[in-house]
C-alpha positions as CSV (number, residue, x, y, z in Angstrom):
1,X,86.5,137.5,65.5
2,X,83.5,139.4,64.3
3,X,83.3,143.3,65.2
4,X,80.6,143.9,67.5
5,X,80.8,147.6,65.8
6,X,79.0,145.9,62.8
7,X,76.4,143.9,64.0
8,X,73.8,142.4,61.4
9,X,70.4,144.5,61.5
10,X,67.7,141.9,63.5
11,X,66.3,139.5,60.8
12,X,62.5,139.9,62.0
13,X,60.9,143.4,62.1
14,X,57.6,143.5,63.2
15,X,56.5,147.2,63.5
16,X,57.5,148.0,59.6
17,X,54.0,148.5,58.3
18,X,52.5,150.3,61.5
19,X,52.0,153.9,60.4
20,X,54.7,156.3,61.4
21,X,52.0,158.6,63.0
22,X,51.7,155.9,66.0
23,X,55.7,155.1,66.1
24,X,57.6,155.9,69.6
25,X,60.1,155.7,72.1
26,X,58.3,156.4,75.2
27,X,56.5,153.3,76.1
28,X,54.0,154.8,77.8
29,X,50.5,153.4,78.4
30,X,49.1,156.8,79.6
31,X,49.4,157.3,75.8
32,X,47.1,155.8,73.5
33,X,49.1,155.6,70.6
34,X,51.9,154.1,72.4
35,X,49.5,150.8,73.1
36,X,48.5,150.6,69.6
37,X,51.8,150.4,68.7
38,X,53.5,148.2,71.3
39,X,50.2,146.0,71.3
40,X,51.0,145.5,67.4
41,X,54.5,144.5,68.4
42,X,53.7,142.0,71.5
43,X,50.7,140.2,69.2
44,X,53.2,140.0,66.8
45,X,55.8,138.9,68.9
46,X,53.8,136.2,70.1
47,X,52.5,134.6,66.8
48,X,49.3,136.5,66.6
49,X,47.8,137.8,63.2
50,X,46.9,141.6,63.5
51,X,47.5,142.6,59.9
52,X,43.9,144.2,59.7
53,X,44.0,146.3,62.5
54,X,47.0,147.9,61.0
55,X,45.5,148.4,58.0
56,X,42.7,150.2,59.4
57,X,45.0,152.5,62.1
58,X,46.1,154.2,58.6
59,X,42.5,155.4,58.4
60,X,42.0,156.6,61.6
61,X,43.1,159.9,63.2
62,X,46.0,159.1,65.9
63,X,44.7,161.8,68.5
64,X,41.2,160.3,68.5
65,X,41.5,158.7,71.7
66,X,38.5,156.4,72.0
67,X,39.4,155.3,68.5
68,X,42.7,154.5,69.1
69,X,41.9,152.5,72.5
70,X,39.0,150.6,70.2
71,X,41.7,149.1,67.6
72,X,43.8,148.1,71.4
73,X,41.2,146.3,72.4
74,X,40.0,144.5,69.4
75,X,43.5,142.9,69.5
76,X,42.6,141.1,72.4
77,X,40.7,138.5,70.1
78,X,43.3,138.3,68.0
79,X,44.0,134.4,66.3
80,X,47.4,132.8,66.2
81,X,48.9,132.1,63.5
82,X,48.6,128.0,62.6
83,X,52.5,128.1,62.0
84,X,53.1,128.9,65.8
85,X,55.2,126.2,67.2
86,X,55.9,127.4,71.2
87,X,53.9,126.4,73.8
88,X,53.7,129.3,76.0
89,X,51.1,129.0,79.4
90,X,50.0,131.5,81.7
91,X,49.0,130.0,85.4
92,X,50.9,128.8,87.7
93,X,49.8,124.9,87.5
94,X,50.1,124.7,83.9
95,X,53.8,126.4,83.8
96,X,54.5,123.9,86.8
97,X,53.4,121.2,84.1
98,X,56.1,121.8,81.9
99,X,59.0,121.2,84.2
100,X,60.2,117.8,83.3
101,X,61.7,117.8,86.2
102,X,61.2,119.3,89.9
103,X,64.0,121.0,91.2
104,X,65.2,120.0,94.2
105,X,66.1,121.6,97.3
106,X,69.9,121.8,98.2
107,X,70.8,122.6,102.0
108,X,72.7,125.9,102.3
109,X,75.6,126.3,104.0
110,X,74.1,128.2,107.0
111,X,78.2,129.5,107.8
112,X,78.1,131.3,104.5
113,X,74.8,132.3,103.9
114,X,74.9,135.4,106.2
115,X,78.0,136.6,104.4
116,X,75.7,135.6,100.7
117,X,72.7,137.3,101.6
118,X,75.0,141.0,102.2
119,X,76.9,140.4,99.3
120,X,73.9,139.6,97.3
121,X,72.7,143.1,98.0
122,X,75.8,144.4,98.0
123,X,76.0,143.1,94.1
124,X,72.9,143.9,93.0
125,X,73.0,147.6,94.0
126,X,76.8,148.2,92.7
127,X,75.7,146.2,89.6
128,X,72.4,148.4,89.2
129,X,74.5,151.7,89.4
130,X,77.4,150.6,87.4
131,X,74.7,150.4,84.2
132,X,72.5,153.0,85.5
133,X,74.2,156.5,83.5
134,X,73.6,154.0,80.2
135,X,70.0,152.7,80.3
136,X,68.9,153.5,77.1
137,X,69.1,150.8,74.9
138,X,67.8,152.9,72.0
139,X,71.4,155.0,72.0
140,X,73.3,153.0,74.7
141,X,74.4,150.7,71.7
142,X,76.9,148.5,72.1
143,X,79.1,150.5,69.5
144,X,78.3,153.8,71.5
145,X,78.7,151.9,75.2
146,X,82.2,151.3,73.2
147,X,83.2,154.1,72.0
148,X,82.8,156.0,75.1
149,X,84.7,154.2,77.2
150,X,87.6,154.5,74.5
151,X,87.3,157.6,74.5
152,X,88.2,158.2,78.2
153,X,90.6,155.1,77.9
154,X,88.4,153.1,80.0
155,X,87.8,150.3,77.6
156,X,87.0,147.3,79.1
157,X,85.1,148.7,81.7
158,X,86.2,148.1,84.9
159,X,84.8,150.4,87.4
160,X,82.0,152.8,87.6
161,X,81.5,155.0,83.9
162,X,84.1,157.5,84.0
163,X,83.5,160.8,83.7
164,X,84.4,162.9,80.2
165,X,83.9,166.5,80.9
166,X,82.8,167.8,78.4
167,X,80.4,164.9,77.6
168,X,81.6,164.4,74.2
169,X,79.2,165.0,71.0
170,X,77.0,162.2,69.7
171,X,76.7,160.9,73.8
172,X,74.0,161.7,75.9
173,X,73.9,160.1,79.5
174,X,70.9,159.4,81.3
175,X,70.2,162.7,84.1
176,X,71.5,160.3,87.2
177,X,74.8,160.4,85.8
178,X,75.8,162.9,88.8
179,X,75.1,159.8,90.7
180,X,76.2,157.4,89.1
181,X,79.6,158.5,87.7
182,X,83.1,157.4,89.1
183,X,84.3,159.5,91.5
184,X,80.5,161.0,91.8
185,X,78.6,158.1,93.7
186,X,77.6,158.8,97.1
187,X,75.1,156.5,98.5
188,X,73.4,154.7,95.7
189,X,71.3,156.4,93.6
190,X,67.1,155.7,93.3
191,X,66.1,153.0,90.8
192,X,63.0,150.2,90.7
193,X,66.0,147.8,90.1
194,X,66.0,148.4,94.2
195,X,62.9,149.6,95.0
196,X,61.3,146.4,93.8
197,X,63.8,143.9,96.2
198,X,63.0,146.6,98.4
199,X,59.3,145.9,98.1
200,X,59.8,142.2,97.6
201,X,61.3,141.9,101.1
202,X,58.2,144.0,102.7
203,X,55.9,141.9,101.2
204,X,56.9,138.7,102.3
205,X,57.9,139.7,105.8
206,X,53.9,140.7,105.8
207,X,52.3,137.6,104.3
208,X,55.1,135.2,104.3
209,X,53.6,132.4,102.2
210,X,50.1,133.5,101.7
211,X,51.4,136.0,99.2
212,X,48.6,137.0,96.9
213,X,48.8,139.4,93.6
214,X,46.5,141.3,95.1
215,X,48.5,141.9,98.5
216,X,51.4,143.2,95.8
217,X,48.5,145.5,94.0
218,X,47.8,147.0,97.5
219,X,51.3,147.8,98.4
220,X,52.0,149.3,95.0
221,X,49.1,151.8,95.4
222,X,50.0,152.3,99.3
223,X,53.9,153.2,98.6
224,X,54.7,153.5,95.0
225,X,54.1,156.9,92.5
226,X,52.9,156.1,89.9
227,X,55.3,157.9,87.9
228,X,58.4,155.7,89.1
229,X,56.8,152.6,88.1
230,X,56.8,151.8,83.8
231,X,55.8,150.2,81.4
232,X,53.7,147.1,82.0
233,X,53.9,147.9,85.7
234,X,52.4,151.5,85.0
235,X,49.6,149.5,82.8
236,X,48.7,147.7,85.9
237,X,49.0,150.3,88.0
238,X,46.2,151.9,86.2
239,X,44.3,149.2,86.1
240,X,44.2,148.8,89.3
241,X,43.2,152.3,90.0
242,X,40.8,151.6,88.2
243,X,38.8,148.8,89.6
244,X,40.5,145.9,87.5
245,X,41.5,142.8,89.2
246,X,44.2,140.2,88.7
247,X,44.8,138.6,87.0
248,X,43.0,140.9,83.8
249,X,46.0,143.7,85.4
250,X,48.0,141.5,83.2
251,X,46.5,142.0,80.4
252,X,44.0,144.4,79.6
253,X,45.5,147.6,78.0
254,X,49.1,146.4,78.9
255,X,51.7,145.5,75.9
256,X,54.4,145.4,78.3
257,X,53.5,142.2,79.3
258,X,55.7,140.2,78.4
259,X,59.5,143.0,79.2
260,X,61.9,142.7,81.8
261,X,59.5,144.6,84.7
262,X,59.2,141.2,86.1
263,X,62.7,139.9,86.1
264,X,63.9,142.7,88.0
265,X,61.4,141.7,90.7
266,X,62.5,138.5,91.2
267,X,65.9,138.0,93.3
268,X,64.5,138.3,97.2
269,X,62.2,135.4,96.4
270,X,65.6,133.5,95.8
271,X,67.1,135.2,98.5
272,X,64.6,133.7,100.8
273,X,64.7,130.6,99.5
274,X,68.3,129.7,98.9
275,X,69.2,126.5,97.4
276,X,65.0,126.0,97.0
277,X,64.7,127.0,93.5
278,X,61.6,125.8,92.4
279,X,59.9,126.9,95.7
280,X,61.3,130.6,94.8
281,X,60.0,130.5,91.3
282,X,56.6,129.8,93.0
283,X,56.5,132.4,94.8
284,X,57.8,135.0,92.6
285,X,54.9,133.5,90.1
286,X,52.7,135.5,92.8
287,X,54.7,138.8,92.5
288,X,54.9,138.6,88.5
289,X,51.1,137.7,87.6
290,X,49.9,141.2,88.8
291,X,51.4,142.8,85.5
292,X,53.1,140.2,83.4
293,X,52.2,136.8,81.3
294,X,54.5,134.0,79.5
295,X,58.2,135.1,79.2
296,X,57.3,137.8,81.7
297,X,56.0,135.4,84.4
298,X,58.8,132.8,83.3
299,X,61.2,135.8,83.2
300,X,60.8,136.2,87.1
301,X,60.9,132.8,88.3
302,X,64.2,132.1,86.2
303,X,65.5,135.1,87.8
304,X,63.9,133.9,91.6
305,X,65.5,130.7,90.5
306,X,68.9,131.4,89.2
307,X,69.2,133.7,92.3
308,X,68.2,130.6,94.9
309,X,70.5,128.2,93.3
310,X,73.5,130.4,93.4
311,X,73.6,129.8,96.6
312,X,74.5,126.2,96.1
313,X,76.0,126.1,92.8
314,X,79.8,125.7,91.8
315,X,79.6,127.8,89.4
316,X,77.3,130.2,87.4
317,X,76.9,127.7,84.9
318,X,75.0,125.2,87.3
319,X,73.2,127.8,88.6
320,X,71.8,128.5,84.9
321,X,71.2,124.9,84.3
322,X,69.3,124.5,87.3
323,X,67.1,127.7,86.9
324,X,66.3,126.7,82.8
325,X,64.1,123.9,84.6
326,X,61.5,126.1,85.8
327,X,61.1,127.6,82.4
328,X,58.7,126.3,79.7
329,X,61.2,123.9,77.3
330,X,59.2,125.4,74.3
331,X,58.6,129.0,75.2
332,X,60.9,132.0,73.4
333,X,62.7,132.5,76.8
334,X,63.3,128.5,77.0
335,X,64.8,129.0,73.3
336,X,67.0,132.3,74.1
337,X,68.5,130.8,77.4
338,X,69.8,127.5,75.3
339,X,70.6,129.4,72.5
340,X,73.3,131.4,74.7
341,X,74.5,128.3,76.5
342,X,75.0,126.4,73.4
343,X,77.1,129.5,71.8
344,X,79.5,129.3,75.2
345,X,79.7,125.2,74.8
346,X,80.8,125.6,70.9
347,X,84.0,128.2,72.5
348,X,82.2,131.4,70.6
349,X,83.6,134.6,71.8
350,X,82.4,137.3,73.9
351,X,82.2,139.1,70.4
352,X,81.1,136.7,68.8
353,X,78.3,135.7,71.1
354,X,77.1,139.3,71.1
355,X,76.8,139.2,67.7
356,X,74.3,136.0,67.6
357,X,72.4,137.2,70.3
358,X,71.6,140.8,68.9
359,X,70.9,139.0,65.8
360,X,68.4,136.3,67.0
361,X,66.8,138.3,69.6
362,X,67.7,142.3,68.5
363,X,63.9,142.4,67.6
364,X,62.6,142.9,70.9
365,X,62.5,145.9,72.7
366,X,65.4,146.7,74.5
367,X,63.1,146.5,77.6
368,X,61.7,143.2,77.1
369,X,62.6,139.8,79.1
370,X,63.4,137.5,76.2
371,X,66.5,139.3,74.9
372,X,68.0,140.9,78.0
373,X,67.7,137.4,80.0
374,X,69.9,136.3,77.2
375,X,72.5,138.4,77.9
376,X,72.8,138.1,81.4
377,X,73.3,134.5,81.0
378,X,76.0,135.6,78.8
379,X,77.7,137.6,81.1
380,X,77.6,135.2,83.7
381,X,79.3,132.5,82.0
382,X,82.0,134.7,79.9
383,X,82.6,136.1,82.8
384,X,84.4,133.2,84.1
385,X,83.6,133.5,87.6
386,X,84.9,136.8,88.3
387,X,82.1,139.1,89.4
388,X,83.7,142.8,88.0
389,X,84.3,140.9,84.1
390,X,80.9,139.4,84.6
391,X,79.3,142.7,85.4
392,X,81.4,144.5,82.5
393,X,80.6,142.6,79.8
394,X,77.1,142.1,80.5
395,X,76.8,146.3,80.9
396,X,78.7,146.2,78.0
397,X,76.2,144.1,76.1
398,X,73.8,147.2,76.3
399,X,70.4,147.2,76.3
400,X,68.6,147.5,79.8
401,X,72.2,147.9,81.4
402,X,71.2,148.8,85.0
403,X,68.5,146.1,85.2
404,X,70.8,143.6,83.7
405,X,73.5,144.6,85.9
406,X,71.8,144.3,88.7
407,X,70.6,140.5,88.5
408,X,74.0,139.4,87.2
409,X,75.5,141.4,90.1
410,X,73.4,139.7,92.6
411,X,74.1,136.5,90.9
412,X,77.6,137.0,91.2
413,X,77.8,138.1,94.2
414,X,76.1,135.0,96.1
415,X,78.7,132.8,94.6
416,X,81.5,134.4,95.4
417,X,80.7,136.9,98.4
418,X,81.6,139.6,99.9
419,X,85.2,138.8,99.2
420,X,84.8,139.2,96.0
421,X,83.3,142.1,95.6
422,X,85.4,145.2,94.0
423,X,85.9,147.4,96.9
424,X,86.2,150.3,94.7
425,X,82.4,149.7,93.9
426,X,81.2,148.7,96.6
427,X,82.8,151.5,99.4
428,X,81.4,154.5,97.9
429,X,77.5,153.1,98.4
430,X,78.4,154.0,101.8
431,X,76.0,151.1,103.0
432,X,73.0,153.3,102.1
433,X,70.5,153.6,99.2
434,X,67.8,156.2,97.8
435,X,64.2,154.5,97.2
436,X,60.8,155.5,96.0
437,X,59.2,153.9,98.4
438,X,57.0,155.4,101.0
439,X,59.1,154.8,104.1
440,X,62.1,153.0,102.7
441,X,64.1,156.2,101.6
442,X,67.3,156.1,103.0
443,X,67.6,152.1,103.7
444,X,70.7,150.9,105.1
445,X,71.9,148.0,103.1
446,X,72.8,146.1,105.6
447,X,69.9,146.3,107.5
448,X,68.2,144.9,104.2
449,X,70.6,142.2,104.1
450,X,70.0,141.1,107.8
451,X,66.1,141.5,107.6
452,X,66.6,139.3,105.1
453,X,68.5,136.7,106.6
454,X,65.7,136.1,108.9
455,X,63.6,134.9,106.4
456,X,65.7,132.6,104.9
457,X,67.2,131.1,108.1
458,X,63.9,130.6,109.5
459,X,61.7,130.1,107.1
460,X,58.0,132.1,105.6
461,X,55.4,131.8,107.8
């Protein structure tokens, strides 16, 4: 069994020739040189040839704004590379034209789905918290998400992250850790991996079906700060302040494009529509065009997906297959999702499936959808129906580990419910979580959850 201590270093760099003036870790596009760089990364990424623009960034002074932002935008008539083999589309009708097959809708079981819906919630907040003191995939390794927990003989995790007073050297947890920390939650703490459900839900109990990207733009500038939304929703945030429409939100000045910021949004659209996963994808594809395009759009209706057919599945492993039919059979995420359900077919570890994973798709940023929607299919299916080993192991995984927690705890908790749920995470939540949101501080959880059933019993207006 391989060590998942020594994993191979990602085969695929793209960023090794970009200047180390413009190299960063804050992802922020407030910051010119932080677009340059990611925007290098996501043509890159996506099989476009940027070579020259590199070149020239060497000649050019990094704090010169309007110099800077130039080379950003020239990249937006970048060419592909003829050697480009996925087939990647950006509207709605044309994604809908890859499906080989509708999915169809699979009546719920209207006794359970009350008890779904709360545990759904219930999962995805617990799940959310559980990675929350560890998201920071850039020293959150896999290794270091190890070592920790060994060190306060806590290995596998099993519970919230234990507390190690002092924190020892060579760790640093993220500043919600007095939140977040067994024996230390009280309420759950803030995070978008809430606020955005939280959101999702207001949304559609305001425009039901007629949801529009702009409808989402307006409620973003209405009840979000800026400063607790990132990465390519920040991008879009701007651009919207700024008098720029969907869906060019999407893409102009915005190399977060295609990271998880989408997937994270998609589970109430599933919620809503349980057992109706291509109708859920749909609608999510309203949600996610505001600020994403390819395997961020597809990220969000495979999530909206997975998360409607949960409700109907045996097992998570249905659920998967089910939700892979919304997504583009020749797209990256398409690629990654197979990839991961092939490794679980052959009998590959847990270790060993980490391993190939980081290795195929360790390129990425640890932010973006491809890589992280690959391991929370992993989790779900190592961890063999049981939603505390699913949740462990795909925290474990590293990465975006509260985001990732949270959709494979909301996965997990619609098939096995509230029952099934670890009381010991879900008690001290206290039925209450912190938001961002103008008005929505405070929400009772299972208010959420029966607001929510509404819509799904009776249907979007």
């Amino acid at each position: 069994m391989p060590d998942t201590r020594r994993v191979p270093v990602p085969s695929t760099d793209h960023s090794s020739d970009v200047p180390a003036a413009f190299r960063h870790t804050t992802f922020d596009p407030l910051e010119a040189k932080d677009l340059l760089f990611d925007e290098i990364l996501q043509r890159r990424e996506s099989g476009y040839d940027v070579d020259d623009v590199v070149a020239r960034a060497a000649t050019i002074d990094p704090d010169d704004r309007e110099a800077v932002l130039s080379l950003v935008d020239e990249m937006a008539t970048a060419t592909r590379r003829d050697d480009w083999s996925h087939h990647e589309p950006d509207a709605l009708e044309a994604i809908t034209a890859t499906w080989a097959s509708r999915p169809v809708r699979v009546p719920v079981d209207d006794a359970r789905l009350h008890d779904q819906l709360h545990a759904a919630w219930l999962g995805r907040i617990a799940g959310c918290n559980v990675g929350k003191p560890v998201e920071m995939g850039s020293h959150w390794t896999v290794e270091r998400i190890r070592d920790y927990l060994e060190l306060a003989d806590a290995y596998p995790l099993d519970d919230y992250f234990p507390v190690i007073d002092p924190t020892p050297e060579g760790f640093e947890l993220r500043d919600n850790w007095t939140d977040t920390l067994r024996g230390l939650v009280d309420g759950s703490a803030r995070d978008d991996d809430i606020d955005y459900p939280i959101l999702a839900l207001h949304l559609l109990e305001q425009h039901g079906t007629q949801l529009h990207p702009r409808h989402v733009g307006d409620a973003w500038l209405e009840l979000f700060p800026i400063v607790q939304v990132f990465t390519a929703e920040r991008a879009a945030y701007i651009n919207l302040v700024n008098g720029v429409e969907p869906p060019e939100t999407a893409t102009h000045r915005n190399p977060y494009r295609e990271w998880i910021g989408a997937l994270i949004r998609g589970d109430v659209f599933g919620y809503v529509n349980p057992g109706d996963p291509a109708t859920a994808a749909e609608q999510s594809y309203q949600d996610a065009s505001l600020s994403h395009v390819g395997n961020g759009i597809y990220g969000e209706m495979w999530a909206a997906a997975l998360v409607a057919s949960a409700f109907v599945a045996a097992d998570a492993r249905e659920a998967i297959d089910t939700a892979t039919l919304v997504v583009p059979p020749a797209s990256r995420l398409a690629e990654a999702i197979t990839h991961v359900v092939r490794l679980f077919d052959e009998g590959a570890s847990w270790d060993e499936a980490v391993v190939s994973i980081r290795e195929h798709y360790g390129h990425y940023s640890w932010v973006h959808t491809i890589n992280n929607a690959a391991l929370i299919v992993a989790g779900l299916l190592w961890g063999e129906g049981d939603y505390m080993k699913s949740l462990s192991l795909t925290v474990m995984g590293g990465w975006d580990t509260d985001s990732n927690g949270a959709t494979v705890g909301s996965v997990a908790g619609i098939l096995h419910g509230t029952a099934g749920l670890p009381a010991r995470l879900v008690e001290p939540l206290h039925d209450r979580t912190r938001s961002a949101l103008f008005g929505y501080d405070h929400s009772v959880i299972s208010d959420l959850a029966e607001r929510t059933h509404r819509l799904a019993a009776n249907g979007l207006s």
